[in-house]
C-alpha positions as CSV (number, residue, x, y, z in Angstrom):
1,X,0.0,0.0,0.0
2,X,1.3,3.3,-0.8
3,X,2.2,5.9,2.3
4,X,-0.2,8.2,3.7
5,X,-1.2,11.3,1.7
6,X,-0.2,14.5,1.9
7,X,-2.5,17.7,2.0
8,X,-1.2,21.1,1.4
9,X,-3.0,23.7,3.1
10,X,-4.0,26.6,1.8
11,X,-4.2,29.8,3.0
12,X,-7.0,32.3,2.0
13,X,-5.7,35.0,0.2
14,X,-6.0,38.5,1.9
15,X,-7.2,41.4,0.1
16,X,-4.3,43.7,-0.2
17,X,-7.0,47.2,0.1
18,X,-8.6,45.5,2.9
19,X,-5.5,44.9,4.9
20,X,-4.3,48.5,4.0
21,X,-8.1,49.9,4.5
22,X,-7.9,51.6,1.4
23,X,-11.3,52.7,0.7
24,X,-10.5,54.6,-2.7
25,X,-8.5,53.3,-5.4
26,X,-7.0,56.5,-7.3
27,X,-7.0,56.0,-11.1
28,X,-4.3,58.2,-11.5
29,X,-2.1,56.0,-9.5
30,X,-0.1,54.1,-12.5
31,X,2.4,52.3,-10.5
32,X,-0.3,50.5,-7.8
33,X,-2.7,49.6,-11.0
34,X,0.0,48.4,-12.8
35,X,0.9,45.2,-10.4
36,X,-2.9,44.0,-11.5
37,X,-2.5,44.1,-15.2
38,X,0.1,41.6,-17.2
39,X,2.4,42.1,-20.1
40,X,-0.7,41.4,-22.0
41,X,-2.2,44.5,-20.6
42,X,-6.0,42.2,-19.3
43,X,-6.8,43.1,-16.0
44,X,-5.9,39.6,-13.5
45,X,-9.0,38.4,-12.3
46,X,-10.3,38.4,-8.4
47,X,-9.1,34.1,-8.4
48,X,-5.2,35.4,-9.3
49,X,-4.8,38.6,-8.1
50,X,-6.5,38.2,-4.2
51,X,-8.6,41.2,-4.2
52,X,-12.3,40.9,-2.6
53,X,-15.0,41.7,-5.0
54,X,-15.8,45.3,-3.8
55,X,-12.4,46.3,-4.2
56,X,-12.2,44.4,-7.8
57,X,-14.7,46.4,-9.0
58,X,-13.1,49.5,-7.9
59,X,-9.5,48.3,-9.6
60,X,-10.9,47.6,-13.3
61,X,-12.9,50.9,-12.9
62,X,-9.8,52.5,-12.0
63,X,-8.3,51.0,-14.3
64,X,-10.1,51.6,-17.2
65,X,-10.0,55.3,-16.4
66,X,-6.7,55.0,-16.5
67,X,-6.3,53.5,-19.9
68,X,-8.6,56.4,-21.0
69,X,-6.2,59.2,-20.0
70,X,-3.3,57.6,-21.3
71,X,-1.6,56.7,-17.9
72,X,-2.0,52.7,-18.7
73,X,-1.9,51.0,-22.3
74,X,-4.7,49.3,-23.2
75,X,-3.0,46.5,-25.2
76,X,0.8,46.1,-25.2
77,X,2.9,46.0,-27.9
């Protein structure tokens, strides 16, 4: 019989604007919105990136405000 099996445990992501209580996520911020966008330039989804849903939708608004005033590409090259 084989040996017993091994579980990993996982931990439960925590919402980096939670833990920060950041209430407001400024579109004008390129730097911070840029951690949540790949080289492809798609905003990461809640599963990959950690963030609870309010704040989610608050990023990709952000975030597409951004891309509307030129601060963040909308596709890269």
């Amino acid at each position: 019989m084989p040996g017993p099996k091994r579980f990993s445990v996982r931990r439960k992501r925590v919402c980096k604007f939670c833990a920060e209580k950041i209430t407001y996520i400024d579109y004008k911020d390129g730097k911070l919105l840029g951690h949540f966008i790949p080289e492809r330039g798609k905003i990461l989804p809640r599963r990959i990136s950690g963030v609870c849903s309010t704040h989610q939708r608050l990023l990709s608004e952000a975030i597409k405000r951004a891309r509307h005033i030129a601060i963040l590409p909308f596709v890269s090259d």
